[in-house]
N, C-alpha and C positions, 0 to 999 in steps of 0.2 A: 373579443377585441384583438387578441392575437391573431386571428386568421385576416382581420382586414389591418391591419401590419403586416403581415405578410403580402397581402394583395398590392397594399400599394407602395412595400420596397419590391417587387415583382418576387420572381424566382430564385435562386439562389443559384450563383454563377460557375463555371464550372471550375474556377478557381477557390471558390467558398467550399465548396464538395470536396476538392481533395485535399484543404487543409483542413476541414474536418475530419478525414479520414485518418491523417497525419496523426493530428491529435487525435482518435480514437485508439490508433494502433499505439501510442506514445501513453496512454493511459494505460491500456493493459499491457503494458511492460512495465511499469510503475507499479503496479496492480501485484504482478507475477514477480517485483522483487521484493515486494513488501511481503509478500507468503514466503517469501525463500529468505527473507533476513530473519521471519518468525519462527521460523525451523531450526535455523543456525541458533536462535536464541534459545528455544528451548534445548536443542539438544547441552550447548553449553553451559544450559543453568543443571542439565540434567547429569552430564558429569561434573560441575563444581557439586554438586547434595551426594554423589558417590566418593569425595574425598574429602567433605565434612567429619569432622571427626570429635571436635571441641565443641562444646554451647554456642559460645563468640563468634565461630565461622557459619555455625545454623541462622546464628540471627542475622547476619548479614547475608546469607543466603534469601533469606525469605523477605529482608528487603528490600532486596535486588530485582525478586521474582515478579514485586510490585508494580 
C-alpha cells in the first residue's frame, strides 16, 4: 500500500529531499547532545559518590542516579 502512495503522490520534490536531510542532520545533533549530556551526567553523579561521606548524601545519591 505504501508504494502506490507513493506512486500516486509522485516523487518526492527536490524541496522534500532537502528538508529531510535538514532534519536528518538536525536529529543527529540531537542524537550527539543527548550522549554528551549523559556523559556530563555521569561524570557528575561520578564525582558527587567521591564526596559522599554520610549515609543521607548515599541515599540521595543513589536517587539521583535513578
Amino acid at each position: 500500500m505504501a508504494k502506490a502512495l507513493f506512486g500516486h503522490l509522485g516523487a518526492p520534490s527536490a524541496e522534500h529531499a532537502h528538508e529531510t536531510a535538514v532534519l536528518r542532520r538536525r536529529i543527529g545533533d540531537l542524537e550527539n547532545e543527548v550522549l554528551r549530556l549523559k556523559a556530563e551526567n555521569d561524570g557528575l553523579l561520578a564525582r558527587l559518590a567521591e564526596t559522599a561521606h554520610d549515609g543521607d548524601f548515599a541515599e540521595l545519591l543513589e536517587s539521583a542516579s535513578r
